[in-house]
N, C-alpha and C positions, 0 to 999 in steps of 0.2 A: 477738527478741534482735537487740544489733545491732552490727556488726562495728566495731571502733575505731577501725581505720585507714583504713576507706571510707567510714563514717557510714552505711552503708546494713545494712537487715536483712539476715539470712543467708538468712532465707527467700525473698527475693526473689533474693539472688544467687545461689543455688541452682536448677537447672532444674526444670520442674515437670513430674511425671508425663506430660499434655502435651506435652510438649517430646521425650518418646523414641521412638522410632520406631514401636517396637511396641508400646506403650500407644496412640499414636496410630492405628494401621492398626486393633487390636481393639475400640478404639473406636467406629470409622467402621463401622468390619465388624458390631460387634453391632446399631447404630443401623440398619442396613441389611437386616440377616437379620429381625429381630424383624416391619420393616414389609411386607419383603417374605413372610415367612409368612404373614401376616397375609392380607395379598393372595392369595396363591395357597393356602389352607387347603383350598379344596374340593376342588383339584387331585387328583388319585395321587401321594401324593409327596411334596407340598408343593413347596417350594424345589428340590427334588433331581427332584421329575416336571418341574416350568417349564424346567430348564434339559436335562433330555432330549429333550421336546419342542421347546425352541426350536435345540439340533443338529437335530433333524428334519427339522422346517418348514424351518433352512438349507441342507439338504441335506448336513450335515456331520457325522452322526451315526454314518454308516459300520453297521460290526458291534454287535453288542452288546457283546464283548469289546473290542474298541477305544476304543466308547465307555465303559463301564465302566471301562475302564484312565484317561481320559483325564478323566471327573470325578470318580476317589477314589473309587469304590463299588463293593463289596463283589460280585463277580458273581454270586452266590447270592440276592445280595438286588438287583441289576437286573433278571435274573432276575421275580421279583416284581415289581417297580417295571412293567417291561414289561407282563407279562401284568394288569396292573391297567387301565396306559393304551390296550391292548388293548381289554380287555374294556371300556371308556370310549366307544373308538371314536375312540382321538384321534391312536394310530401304529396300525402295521401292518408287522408280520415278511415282508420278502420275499427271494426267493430273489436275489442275488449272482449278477450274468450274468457274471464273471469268475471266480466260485466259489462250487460251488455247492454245498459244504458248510458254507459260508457264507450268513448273512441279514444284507440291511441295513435298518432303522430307518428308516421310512417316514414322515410326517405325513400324516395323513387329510385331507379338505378341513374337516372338524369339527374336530380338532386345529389346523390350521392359524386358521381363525376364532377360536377359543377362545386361542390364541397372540396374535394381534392384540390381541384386545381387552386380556389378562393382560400384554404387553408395554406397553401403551400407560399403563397403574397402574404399572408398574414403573420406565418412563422418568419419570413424576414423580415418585417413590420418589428415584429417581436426581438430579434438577434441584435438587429442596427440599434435599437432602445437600449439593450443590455450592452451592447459591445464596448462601454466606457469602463467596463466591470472587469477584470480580468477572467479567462476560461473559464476557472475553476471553480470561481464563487458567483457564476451566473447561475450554476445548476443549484446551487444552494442561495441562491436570492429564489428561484421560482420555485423552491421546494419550501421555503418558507411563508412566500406569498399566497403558495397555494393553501398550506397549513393554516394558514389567517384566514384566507378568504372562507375555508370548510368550515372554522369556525362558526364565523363570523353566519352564514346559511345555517349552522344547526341552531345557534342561538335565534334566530327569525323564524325558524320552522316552529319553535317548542311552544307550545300552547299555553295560553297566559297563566292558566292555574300551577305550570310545573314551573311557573320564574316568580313565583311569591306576588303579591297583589299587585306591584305598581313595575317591578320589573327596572334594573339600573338606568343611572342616567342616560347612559348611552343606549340603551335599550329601547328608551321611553324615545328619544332623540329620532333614534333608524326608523318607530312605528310612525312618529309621527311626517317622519320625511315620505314616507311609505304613501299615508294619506293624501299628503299635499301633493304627490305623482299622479295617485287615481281621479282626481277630482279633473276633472275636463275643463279647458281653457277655455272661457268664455269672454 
């Protein structure tokens, strides 16, 4: 169809799915999840053991509850997730010299290799995604996503009293999406 007064179709001067933010991110995000399952299949876990392990191996896995809190999953089922990569040989539960009813989330030296190699697939997971982007502004697209994403973790971390009572829309939006994750598929 085409518009009378611009000569042009509506369908072009209309934006295109494309062009929204979040059609854009879920896009990128499915193209992403799909290859990297893919990759890490044999793992415990899949996607959700690579990226416990790779807190591991950083040394930035901490607790299990912390960690648990801090990728979205369910502690019932890290829990699980754990005692699999465990039983793997690829973390290891240890006791917290600052507390010690507390354990922190160890990589194995097995873990830790098996990370290398599972990171090293992923970073080209990652290149070939970017590679529509020119050189230059690939390290400034992940330098910005990364920016977003630390955000986006300390606004979830911050305890409801320091985000005023009800805490913004998009606030209220991530808690509640938060919820509807932990609740077990019945």
């Amino acid at each position: 169809m085409t518009s009378k007064q611009t000569g042009t179709s509506e369908s072009s001067a209309s934006p295109f799915l494309e062009d929204d933010f979040g059609f854009a991110i879920g896009v990128i995000f499915r193209a992403y999840a799909r290859a990297v399952e893919a990759t890490v299949a044999d793992l415990p876990g899949g996607p959700r053991g690579y990226f416990v392990l790779a807190a591991a191996v950083r040394g930035e896995a901490g607790s299990q509850r912390s960690l648990a809190d801090r990728l979205g999953i369910d502690r019932t089922m890290m829990t699980y997730l754990l005692d699999d990569l465990e039983k793997d040989g690829l973390v290891e539960r240890r006791l917290d010299p600052a507390d010690r009813r507390s354990r922190k989330i160890v990589a194995t030296e097995r873990g830790s290799e098996l990370w290398d190699s599972l990171h090293s697939k992923v970073d080209s997971i990652d290149n070939l995604l970017l590679s529509v982007l020119p050189e230059d502004s690939q390290c400034e697209f992940r330098e910005m996503l990364f920016a977003i994403a630390r955000q986006v973790n300390l606004n979830e971390q911050k305890p409801a009293d320091t985000q005023g009572a009800e805490g913004t829309d998009s606030e209220r939006a991530v808690r509640a999406g938060r919820r509807r994750r932990a609740r077990p598929n019945v």
